[in-house]
C-alpha positions as CSV (number, residue, x, y, z in Angstrom):
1,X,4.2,-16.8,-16.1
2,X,1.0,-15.9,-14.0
3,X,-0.8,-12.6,-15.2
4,X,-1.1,-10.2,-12.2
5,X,0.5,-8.9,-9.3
6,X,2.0,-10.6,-6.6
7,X,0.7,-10.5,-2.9
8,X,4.4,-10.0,-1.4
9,X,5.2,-7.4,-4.4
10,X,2.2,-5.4,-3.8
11,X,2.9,-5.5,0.6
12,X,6.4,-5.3,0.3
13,X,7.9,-4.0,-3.2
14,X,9.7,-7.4,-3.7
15,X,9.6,-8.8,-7.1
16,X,9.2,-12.8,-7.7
17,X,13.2,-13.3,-8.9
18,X,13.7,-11.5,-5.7
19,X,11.7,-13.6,-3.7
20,X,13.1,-16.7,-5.5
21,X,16.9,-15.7,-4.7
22,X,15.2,-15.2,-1.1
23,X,14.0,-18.7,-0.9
24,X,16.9,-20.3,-2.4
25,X,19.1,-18.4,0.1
26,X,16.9,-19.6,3.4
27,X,16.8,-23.2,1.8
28,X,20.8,-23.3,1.9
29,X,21.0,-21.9,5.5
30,X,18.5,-24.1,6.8
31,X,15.7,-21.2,7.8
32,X,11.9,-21.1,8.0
33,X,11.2,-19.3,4.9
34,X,8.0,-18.3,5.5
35,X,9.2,-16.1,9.1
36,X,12.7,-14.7,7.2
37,X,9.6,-13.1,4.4
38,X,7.2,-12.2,7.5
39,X,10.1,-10.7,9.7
40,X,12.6,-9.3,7.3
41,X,10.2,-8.3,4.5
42,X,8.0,-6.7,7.2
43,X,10.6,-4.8,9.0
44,X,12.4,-3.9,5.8
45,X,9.4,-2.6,4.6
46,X,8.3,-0.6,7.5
47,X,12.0,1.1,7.5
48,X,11.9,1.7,3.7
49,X,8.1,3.2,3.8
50,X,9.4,5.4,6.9
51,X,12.9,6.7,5.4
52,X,12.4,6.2,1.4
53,X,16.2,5.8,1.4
54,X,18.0,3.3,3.0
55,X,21.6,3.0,3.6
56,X,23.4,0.2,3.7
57,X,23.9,0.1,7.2
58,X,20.0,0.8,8.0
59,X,19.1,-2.4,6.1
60,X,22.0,-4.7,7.9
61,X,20.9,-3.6,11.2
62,X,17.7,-5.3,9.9
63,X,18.9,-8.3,8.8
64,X,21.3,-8.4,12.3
65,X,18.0,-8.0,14.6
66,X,15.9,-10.9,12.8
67,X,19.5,-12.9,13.2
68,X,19.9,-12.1,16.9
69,X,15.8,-12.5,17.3
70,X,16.3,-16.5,15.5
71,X,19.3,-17.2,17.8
72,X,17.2,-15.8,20.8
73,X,14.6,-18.5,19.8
């Protein structure tokens, strides 16, 4: 295992496991994996940073926003 932290834990408080259950789900559905980190990470992150605790509901309208954004596309 590499020594150090990692750049998407240290931007967005996402561990590696994390990011690998990420990757496996976007390589299942079929989806960039690179935007679902830049656009859900990012967003999540901003909402997180901005309300400390997130409801459920919060973080689903999230996810529902970068799905409506890819269908838009």
């Amino acid at each position: 295992m590499a020594k150090g932290l990692d750049s998407k834990f240290i931007h967005y408080g996402i561990r590696e496991n994390d990011l690998q259950t990420i990757a496996t789900l976007c390589e299942s559905h079929n989806l960039d994996k690179d935007w679902v980190m830049e656009e859900l990470l990012r967003k999540y992150h901003e909402a997180k940073v901005d309300t400390i605790e997130m409801t459920d509901a919060e973080t689903e309208s999230i996810i529902n926003a970068a799905i409506a954004k890819i269908k838009s596309e």
